[in-house]
MDTraj code that builds the backbone (N, CA, C; nanometers):
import mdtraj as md
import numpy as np

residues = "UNK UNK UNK UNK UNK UNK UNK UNK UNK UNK UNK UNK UNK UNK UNK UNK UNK UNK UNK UNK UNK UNK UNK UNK UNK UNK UNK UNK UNK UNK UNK UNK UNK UNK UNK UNK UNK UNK UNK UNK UNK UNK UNK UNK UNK UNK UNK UNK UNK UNK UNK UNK UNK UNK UNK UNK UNK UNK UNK UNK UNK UNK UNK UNK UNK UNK UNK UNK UNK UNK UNK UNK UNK UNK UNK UNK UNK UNK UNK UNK UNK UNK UNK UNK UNK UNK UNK UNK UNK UNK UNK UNK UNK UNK UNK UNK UNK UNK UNK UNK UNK UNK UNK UNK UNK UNK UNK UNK UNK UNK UNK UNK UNK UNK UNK UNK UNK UNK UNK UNK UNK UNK UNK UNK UNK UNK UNK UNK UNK UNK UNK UNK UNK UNK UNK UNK UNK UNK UNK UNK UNK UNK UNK UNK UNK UNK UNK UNK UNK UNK UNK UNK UNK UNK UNK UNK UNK UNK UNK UNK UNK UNK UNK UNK UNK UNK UNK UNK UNK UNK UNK UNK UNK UNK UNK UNK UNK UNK UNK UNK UNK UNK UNK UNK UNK UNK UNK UNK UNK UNK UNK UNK UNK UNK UNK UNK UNK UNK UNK UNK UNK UNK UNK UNK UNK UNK UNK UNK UNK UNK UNK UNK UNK".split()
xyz = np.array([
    [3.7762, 1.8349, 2.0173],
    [3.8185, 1.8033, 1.8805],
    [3.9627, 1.8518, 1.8609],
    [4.0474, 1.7559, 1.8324],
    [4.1759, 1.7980, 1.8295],
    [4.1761, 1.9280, 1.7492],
    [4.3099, 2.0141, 1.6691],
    [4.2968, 2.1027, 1.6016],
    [4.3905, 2.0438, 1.4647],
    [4.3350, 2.1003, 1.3225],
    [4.3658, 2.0302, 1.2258],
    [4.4952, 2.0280, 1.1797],
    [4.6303, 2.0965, 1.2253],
    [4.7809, 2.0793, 1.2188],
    [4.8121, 1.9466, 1.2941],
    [4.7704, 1.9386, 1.4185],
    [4.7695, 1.8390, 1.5034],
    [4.7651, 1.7298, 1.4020],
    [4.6370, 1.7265, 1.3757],
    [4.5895, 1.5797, 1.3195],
    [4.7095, 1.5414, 1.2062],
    [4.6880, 1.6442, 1.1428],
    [4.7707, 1.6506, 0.9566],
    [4.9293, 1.6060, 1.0135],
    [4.9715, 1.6594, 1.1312],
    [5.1096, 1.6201, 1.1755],
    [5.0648, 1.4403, 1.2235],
    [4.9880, 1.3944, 1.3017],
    [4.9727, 1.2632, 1.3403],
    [5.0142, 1.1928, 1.2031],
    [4.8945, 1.2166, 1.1026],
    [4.8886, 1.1329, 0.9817],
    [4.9998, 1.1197, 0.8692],
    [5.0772, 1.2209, 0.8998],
    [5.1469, 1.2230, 0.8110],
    [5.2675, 1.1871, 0.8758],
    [5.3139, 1.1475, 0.9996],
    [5.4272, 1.0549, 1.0487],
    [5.3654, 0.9157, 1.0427],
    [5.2296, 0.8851, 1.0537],
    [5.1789, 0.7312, 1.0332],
    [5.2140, 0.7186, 0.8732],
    [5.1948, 0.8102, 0.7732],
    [5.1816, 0.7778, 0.6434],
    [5.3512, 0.7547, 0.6049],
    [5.4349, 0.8201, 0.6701],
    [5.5605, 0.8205, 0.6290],
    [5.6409, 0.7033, 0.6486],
    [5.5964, 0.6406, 0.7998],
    [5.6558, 0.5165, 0.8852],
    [5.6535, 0.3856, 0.7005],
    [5.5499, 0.4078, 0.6999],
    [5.5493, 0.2717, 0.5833],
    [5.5889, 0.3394, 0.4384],
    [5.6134, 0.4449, 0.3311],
    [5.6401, 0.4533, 0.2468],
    [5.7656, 0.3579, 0.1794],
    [5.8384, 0.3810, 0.2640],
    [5.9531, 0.3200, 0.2219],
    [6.0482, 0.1576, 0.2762],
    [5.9232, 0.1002, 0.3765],
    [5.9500, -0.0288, 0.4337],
    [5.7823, -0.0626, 0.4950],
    [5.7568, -0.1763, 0.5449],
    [5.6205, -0.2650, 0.5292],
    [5.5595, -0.2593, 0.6975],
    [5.6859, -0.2411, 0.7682],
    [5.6179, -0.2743, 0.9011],
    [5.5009, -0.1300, 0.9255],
    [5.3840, -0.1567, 1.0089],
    [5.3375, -0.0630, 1.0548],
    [5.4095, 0.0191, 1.1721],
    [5.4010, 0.1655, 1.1958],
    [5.4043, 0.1802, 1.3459],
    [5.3429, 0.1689, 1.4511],
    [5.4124, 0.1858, 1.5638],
    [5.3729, 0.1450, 1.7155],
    [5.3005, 0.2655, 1.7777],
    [5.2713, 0.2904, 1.9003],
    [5.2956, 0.4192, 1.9222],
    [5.3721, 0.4704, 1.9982],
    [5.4505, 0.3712, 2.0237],
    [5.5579, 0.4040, 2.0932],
    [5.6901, 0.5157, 2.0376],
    [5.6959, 0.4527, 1.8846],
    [5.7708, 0.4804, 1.8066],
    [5.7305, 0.5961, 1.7370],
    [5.5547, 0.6100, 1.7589],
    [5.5076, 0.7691, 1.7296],
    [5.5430, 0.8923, 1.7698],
    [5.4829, 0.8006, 1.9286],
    [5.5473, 0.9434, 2.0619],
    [5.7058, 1.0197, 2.0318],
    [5.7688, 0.8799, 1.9458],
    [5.9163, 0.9325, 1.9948],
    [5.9755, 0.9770, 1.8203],
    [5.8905, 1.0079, 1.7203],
    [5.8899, 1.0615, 1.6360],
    [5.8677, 1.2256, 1.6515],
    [5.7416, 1.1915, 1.6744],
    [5.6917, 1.3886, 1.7133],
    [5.7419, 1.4551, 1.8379],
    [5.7919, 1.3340, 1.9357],
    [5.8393, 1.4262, 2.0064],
    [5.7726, 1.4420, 2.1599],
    [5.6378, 1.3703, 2.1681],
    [5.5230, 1.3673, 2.2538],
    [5.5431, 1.1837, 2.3712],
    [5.4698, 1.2686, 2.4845],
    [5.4636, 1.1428, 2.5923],
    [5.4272, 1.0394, 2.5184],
    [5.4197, 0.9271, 2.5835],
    [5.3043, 0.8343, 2.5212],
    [5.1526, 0.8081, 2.5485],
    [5.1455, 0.8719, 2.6679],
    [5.0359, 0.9064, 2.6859],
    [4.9637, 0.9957, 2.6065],
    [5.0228, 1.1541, 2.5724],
    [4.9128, 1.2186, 2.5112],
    [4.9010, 1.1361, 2.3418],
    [5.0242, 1.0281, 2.2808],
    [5.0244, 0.9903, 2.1828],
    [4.8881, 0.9033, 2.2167],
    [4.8954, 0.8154, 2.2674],
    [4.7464, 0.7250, 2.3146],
    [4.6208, 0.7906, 2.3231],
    [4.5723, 0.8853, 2.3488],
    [4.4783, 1.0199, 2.3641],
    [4.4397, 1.0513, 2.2493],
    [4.5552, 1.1121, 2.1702],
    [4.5116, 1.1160, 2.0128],
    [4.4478, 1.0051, 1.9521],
    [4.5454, 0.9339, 1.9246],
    [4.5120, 0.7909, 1.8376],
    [4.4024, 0.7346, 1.8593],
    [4.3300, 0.7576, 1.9592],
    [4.2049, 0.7355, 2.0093],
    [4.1276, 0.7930, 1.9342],
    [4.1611, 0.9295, 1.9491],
    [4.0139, 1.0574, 1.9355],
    [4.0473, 1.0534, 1.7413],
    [4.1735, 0.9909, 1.7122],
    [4.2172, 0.9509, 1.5614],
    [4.0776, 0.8698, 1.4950],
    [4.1148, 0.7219, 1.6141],
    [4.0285, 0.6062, 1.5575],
    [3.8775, 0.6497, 1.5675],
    [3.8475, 0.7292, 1.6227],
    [3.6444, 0.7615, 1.6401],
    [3.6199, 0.8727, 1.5381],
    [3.7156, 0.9360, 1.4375],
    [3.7047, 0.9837, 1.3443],
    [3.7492, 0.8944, 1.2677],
    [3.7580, 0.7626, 1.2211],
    [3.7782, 0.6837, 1.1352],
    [3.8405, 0.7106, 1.0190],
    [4.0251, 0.7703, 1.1050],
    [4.1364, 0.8064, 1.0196],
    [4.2012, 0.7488, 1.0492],
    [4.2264, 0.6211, 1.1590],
    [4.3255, 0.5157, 1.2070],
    [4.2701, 0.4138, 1.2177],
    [4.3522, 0.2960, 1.2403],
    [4.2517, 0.1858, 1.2523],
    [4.3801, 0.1715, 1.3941],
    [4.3354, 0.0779, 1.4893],
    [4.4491, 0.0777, 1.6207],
    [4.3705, -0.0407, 1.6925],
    [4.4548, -0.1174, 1.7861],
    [4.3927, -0.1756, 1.8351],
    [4.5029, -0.1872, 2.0024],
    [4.4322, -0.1716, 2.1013],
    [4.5288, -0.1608, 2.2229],
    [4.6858, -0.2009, 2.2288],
    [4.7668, -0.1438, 2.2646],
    [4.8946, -0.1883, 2.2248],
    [4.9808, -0.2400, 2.1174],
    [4.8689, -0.2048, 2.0017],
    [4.9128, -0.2560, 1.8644],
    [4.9843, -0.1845, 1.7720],
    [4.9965, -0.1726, 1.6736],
    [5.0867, -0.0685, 1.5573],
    [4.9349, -0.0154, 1.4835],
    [4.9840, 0.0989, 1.4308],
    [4.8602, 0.1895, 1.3731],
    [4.8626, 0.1781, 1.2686],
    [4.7439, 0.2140, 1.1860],
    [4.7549, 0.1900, 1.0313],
    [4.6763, 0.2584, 1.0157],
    [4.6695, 0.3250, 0.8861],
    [4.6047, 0.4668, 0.8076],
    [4.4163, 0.4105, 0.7490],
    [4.3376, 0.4104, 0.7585],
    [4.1725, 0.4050, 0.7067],
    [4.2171, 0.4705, 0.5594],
    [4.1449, 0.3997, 0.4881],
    [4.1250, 0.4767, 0.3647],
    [4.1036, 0.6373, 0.3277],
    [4.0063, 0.7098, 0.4761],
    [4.0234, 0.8109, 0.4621],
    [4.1081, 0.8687, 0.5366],
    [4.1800, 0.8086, 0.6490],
    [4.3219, 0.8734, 0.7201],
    [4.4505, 0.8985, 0.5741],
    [4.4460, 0.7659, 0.5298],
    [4.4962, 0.7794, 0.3765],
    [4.5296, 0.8937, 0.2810],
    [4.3769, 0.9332, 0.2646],
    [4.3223, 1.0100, 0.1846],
    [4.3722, 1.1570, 0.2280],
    [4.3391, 1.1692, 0.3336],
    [4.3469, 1.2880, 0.4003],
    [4.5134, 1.3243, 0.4645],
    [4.6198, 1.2285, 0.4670],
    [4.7247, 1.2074, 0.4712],
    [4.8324, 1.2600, 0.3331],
    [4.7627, 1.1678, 0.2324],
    [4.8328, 1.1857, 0.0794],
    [4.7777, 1.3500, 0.0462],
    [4.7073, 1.4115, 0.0890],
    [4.6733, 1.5617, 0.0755],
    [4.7468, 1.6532, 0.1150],
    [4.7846, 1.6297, 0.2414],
    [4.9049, 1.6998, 0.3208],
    [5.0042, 1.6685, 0.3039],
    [5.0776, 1.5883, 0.2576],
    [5.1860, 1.5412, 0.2284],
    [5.2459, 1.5968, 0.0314],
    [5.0651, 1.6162, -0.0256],
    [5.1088, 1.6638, -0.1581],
    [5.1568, 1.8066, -0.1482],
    [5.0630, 1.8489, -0.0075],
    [5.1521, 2.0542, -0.0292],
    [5.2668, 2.0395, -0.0104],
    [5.3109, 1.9697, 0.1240],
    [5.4458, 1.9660, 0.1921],
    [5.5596, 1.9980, 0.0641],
    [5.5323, 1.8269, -0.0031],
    [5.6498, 1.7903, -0.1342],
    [5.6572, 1.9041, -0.2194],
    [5.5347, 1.8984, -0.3036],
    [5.5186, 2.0955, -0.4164],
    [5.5819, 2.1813, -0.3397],
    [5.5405, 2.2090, -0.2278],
    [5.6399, 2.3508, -0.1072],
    [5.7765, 2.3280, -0.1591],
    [5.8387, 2.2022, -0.0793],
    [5.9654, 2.2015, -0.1084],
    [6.0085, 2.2456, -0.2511],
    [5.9665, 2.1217, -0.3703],
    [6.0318, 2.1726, -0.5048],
    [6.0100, 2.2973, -0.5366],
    [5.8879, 2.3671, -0.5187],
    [5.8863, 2.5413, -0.5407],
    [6.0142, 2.5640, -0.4908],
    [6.0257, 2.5739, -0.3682],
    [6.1256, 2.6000, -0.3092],
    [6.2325, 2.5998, -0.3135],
    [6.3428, 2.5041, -0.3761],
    [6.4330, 2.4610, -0.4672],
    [6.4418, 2.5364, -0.5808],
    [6.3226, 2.4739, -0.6676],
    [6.3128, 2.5612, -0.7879],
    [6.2916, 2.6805, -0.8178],
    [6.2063, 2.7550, -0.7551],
    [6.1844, 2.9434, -0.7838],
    [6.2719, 3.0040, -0.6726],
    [6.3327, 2.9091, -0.5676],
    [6.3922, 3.0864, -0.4828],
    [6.5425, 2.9858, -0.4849],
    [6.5703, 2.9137, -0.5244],
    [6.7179, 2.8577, -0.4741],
    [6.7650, 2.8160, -0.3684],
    [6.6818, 2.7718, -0.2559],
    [6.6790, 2.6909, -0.1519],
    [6.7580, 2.5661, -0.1665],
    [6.8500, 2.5152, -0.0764],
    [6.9267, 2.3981, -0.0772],
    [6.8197, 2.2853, -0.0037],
    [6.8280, 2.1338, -0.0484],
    [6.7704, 2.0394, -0.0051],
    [6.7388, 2.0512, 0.1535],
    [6.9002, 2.0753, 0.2133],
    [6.8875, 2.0681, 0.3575],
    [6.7917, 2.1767, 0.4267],
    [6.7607, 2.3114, 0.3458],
    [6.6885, 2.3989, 0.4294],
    [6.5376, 2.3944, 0.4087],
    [6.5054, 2.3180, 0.3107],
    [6.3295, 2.3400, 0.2743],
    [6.2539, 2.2743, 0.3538],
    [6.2607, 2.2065, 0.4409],
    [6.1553, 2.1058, 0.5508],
    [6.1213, 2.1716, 0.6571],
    [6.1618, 2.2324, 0.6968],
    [6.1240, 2.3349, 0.8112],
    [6.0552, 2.4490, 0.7468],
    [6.0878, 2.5357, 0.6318],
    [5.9313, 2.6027, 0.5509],
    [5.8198, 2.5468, 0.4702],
    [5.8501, 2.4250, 0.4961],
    [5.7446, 2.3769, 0.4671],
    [5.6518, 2.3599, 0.5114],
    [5.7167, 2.3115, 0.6433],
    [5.6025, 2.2634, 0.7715],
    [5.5156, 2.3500, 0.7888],
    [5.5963, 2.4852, 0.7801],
    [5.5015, 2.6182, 0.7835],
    [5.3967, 2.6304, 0.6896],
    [5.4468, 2.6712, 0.5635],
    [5.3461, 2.7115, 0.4832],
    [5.2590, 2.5928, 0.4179],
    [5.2713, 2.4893, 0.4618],
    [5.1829, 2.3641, 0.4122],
    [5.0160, 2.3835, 0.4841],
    [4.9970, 2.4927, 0.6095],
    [4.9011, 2.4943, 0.6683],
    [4.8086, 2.6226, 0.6426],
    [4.8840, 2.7317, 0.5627],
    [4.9085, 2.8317, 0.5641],
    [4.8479, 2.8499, 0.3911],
    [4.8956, 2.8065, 0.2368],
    [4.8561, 2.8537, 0.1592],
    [4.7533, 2.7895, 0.0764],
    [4.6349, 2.8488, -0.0099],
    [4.5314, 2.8383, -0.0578],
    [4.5465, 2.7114, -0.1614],
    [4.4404, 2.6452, -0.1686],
    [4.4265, 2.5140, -0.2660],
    [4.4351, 2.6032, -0.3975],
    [4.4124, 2.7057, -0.4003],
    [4.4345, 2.7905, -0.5856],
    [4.6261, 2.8364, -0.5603],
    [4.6590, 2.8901, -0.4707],
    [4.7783, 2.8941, -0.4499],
    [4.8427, 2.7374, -0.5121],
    [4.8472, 2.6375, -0.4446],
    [4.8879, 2.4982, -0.4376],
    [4.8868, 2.4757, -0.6065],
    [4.7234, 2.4595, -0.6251],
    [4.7322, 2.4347, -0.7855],
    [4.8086, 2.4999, -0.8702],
    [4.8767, 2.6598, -0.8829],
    [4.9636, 2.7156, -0.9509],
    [5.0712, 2.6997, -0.9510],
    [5.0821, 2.6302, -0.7841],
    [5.2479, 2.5864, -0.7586],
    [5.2611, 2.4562, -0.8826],
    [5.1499, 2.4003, -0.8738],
    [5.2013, 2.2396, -0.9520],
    [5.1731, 2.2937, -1.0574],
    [5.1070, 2.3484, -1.1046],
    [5.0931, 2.4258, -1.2913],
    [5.2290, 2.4384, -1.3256],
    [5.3008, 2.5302, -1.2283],
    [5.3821, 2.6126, -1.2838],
    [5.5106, 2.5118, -1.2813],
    [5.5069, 2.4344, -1.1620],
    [5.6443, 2.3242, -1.2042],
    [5.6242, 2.2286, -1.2809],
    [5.5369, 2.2642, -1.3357],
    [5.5026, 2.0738, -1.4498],
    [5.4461, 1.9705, -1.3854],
    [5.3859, 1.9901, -1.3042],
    [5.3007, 1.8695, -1.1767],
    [5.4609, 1.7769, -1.1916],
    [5.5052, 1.7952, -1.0967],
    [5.6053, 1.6811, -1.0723],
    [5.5554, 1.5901, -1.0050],
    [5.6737, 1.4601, -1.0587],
    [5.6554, 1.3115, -0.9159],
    [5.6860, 1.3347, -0.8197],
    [5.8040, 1.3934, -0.7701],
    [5.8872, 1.4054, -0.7071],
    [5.9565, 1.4875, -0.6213],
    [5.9804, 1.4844, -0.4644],
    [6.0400, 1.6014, -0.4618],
    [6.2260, 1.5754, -0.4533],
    [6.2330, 1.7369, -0.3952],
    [6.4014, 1.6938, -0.3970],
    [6.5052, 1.5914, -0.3192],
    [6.4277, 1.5631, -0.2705],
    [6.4843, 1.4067, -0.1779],
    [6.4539, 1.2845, -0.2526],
    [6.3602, 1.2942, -0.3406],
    [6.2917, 1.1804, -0.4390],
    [6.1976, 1.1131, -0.3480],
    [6.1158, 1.1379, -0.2602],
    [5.9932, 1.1099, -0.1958],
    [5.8617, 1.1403, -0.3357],
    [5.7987, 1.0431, -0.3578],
    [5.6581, 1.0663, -0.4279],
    [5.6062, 1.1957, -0.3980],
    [5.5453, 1.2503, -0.4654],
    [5.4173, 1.3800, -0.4413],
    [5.2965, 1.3082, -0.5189],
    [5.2224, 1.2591, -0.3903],
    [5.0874, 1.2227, -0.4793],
    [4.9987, 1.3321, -0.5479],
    [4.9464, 1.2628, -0.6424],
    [4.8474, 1.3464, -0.7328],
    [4.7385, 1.3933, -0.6143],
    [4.6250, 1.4998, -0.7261],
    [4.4903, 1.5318, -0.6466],
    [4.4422, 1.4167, -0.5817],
    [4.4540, 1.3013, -0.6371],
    [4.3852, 1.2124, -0.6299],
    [4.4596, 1.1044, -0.4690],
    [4.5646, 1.1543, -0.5312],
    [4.6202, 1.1077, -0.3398],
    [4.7094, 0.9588, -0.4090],
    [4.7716, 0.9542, -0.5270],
    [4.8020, 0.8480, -0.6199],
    [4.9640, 0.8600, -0.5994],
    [5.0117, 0.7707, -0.5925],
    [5.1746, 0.8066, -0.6666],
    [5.2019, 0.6439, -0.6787],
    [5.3043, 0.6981, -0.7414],
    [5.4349, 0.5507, -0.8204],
    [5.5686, 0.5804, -0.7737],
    [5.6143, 0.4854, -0.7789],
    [5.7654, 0.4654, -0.6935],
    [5.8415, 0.3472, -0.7373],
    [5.9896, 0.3316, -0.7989],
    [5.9948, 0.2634, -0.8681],
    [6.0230, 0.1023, -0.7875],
    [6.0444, -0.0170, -0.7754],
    [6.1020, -0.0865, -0.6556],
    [6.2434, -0.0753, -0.6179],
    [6.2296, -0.0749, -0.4690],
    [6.3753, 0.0271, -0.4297],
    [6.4435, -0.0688, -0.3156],
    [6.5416, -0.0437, -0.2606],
    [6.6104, -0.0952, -0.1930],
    [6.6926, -0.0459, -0.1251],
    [6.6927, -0.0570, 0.0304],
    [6.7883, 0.0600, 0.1148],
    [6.9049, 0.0481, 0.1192],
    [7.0018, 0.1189, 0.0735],
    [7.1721, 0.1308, 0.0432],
    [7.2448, 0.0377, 0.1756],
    [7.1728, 0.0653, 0.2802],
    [7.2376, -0.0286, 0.3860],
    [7.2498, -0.2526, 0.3665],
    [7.1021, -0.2087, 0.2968],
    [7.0663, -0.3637, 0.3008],
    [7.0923, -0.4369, 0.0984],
    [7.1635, -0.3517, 0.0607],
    [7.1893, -0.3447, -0.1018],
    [7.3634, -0.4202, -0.0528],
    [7.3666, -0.5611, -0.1528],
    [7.5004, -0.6471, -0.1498],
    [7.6248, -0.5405, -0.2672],
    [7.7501, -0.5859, -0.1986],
    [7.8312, -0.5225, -0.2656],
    [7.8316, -0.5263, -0.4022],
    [7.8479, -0.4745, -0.4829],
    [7.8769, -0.5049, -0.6040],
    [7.6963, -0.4681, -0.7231],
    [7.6118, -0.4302, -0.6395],
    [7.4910, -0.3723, -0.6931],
    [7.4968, -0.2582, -0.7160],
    [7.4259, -0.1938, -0.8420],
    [7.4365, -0.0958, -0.9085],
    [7.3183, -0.0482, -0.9353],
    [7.2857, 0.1027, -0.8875],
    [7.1724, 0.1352, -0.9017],
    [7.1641, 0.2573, -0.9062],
    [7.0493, 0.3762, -0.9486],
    [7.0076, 0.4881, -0.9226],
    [6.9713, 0.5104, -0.7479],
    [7.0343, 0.5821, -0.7206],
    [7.0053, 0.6903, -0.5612],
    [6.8115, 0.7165, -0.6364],
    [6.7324, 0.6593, -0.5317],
    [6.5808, 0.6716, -0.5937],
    [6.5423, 0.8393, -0.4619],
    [6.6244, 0.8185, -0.3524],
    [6.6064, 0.8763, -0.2692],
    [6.6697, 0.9191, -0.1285],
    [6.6888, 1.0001, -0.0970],
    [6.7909, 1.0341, 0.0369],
    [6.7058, 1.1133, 0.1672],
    [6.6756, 1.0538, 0.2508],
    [6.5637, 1.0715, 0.4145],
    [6.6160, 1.2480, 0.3933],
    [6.5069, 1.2985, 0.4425],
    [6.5216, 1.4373, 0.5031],
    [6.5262, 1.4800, 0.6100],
    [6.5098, 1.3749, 0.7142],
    [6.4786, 1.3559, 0.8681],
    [6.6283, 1.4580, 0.9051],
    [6.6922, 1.4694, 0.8413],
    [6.8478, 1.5342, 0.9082],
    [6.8919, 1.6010, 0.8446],
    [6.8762, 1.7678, 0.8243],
    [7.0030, 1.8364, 0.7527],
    [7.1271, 1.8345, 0.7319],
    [7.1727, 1.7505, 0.8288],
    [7.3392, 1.7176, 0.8705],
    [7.3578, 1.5988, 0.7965],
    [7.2304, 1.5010, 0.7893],
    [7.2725, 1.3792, 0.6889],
    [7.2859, 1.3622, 0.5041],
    [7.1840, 1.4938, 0.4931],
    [7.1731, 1.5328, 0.3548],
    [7.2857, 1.6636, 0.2938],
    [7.3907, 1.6899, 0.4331],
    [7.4837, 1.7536, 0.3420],
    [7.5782, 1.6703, 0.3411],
    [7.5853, 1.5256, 0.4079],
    [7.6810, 1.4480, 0.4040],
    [7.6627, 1.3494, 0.2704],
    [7.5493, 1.3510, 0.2394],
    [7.5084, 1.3155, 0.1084],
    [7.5881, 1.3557, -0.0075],
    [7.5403, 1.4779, 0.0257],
    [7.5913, 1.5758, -0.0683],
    [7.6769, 1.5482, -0.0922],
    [7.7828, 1.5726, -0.0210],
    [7.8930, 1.6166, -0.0111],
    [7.9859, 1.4765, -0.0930],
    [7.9459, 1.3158, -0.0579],
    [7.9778, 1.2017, -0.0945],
    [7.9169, 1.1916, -0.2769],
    [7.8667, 1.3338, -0.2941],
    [7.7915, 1.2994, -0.4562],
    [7.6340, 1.1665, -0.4441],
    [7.5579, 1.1888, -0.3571],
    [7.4929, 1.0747, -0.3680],
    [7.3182, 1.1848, -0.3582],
    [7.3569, 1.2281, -0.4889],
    [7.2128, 1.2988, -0.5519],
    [7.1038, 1.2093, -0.6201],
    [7.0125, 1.2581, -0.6027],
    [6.9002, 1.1551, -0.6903],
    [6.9129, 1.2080, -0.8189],
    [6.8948, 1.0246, -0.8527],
    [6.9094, 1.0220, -1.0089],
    [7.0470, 1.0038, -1.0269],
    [7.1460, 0.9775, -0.9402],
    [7.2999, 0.9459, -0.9783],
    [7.3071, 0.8061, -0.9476],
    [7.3606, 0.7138, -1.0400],
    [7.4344, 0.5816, -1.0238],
    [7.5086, 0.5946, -0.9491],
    [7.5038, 0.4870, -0.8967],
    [7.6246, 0.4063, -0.8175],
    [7.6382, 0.2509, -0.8131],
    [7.7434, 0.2238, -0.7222],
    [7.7609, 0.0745, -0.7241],
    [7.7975, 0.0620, -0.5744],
    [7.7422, -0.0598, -0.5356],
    [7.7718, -0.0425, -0.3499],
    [7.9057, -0.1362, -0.3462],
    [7.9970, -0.0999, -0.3022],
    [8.1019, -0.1424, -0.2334],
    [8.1434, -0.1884, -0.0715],
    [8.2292, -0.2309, -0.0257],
    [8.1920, -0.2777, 0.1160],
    [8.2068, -0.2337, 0.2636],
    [8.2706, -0.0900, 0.1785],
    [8.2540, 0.0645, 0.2302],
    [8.1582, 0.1408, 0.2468],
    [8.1120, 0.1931, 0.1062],
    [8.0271, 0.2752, 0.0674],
    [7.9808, 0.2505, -0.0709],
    [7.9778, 0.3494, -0.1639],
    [7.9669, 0.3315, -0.2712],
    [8.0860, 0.3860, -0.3557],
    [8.0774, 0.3467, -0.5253],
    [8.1568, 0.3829, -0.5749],
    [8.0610, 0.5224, -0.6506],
    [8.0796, 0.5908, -0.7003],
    [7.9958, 0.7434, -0.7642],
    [8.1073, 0.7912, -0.8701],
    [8.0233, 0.8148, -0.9678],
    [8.1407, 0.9585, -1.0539],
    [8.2517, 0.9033, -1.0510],
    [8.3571, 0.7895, -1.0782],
    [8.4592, 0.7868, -1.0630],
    [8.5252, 0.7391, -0.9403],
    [8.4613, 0.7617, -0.8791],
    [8.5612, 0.7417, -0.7082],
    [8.4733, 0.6631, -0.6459],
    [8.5749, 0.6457, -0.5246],
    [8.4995, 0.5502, -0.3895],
    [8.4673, 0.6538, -0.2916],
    [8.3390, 0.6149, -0.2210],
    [8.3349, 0.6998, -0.1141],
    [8.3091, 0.6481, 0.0156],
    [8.3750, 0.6310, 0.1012],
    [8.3124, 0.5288, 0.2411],
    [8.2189, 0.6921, 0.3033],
    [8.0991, 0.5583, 0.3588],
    [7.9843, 0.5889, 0.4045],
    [7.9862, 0.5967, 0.5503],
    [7.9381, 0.6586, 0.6395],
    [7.9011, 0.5939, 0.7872],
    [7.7245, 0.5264, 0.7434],
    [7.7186, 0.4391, 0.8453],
    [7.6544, 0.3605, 0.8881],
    [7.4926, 0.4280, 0.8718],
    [7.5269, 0.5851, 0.9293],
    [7.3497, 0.6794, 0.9487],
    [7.3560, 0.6864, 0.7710],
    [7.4482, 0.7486, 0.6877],
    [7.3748, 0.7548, 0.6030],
    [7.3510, 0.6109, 0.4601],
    [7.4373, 0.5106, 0.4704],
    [7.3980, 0.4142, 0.4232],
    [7.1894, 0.3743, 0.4851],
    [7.2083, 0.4485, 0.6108],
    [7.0211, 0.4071, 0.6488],
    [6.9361, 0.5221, 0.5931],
    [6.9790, 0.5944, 0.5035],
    [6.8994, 0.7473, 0.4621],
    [6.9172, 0.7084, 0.3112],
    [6.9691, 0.6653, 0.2136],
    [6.9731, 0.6172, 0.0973],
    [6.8992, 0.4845, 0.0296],
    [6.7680, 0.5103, -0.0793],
    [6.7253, 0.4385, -0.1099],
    [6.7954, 0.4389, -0.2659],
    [6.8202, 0.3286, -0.3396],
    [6.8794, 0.2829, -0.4720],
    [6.7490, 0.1839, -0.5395],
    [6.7736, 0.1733, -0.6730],
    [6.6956, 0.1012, -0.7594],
    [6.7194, -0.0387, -0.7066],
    [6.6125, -0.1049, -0.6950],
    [6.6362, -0.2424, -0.6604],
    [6.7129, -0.3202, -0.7659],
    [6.7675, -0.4830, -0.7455],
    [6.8226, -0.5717, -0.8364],
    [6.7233, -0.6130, -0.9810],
    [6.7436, -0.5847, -1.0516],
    [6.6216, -0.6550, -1.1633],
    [6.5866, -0.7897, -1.1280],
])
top = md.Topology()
chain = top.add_chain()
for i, resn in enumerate(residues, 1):
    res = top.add_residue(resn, chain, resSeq=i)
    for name in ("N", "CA", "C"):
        top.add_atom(name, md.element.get_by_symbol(name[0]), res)
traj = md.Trajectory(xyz[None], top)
């Protein structure tokens, strides 16, 4: 029986692959997420599907079971609360909270957890603007559109900026492209606050904006 970090790490790179675009993942593209052969990725996903938390089919892309789902949007609700605690009660910068998270997401009590969300106002959101689903494993998200694939001259709220890279979220930063800030895409970058800012290429692919009405 695998061990339950294991799993909670599987499900929650399957749950992440689709939040923010439609294709399923591979496992090819698993292995080379977490970091693992493809073999021991194939091994899992197996011993995944006979606990009826994946659905898979030989050489195919994976997809989450209602209760892989379930049990996915759970771990993913400490992760997000971790972070904003984190932010919010000790003054943690965006770029450093994903790595204590990972930690203490395995680590503190469901009465712990519940005080965390008491005490911040059950947020949507964390500081990247990723959903935090409810108990219930629920969230809303508004329709969005990735800054790379957004035509010049569109204007929108930053809905969200990838956390996959500390180095990409201080370049964020640093360009003013916080959630919850307007912009307008230009054929650079964007325009923000007044100014223009040219983008590279990685982080136009880490920026989600409000879609076109």
């Amino acid at each position: 029986m695998p061990n339950s970090a294991a799993v909670d790490d599987y499900l929650k790179t399957i749950y992440h692959h689709t939040e923010w675009q439609s294709a399923r993942i591979t496992p090819s593209q698993l292995a080379g997420v977490l970091g693992l052969a493809p073999s021991t990725v194939t091994e899992m996903v197996q011993k995944l599907a006979a606990q009826d938390l994946v659905a898979h089919r030989p050489y195919g892309p994976i997809s989450l079971t209602p209760a892989g789902e379930k049990r996915a949007a759970a771990i993913i609700r400490r992760h997000r609360l971790i972070e904003t605690w984190l932010v919010r009660e000790f003054g943690y910068a965006w770029d450093e909270v994903h790595d204590e998270a990972e930690v203490l997401e395995h680590t503190i009590s469901d009465r712990l957890l519940d005080g965390i969300d008491a005490r911040l106002g059950s947020p949507r959101f964390d500081p990247h603007g990723d959903a935090i689903p409810d108990a219930e494993g629920h969230v809303h998200r508004e329709p969005f559109i990735l800054l790379a694939d957004a035509p010049a001259g569109h204007t929108g709220r930053v809905l969200r900026v990838s956390d996959r890279d500390p180095a990409l979220l201080r370049a964020c930063e640093e360009a003013g492209l916080d959630v919850g800030v307007e912009v307008t895409v230009t054929p650079s970058g964007v325009h923000v606050s007044g100014a223009d800012a040219a983008l590279s290429a990685d982080v136009r692919d880490a920026v989600w904006l409000t879609a076109p009405a």
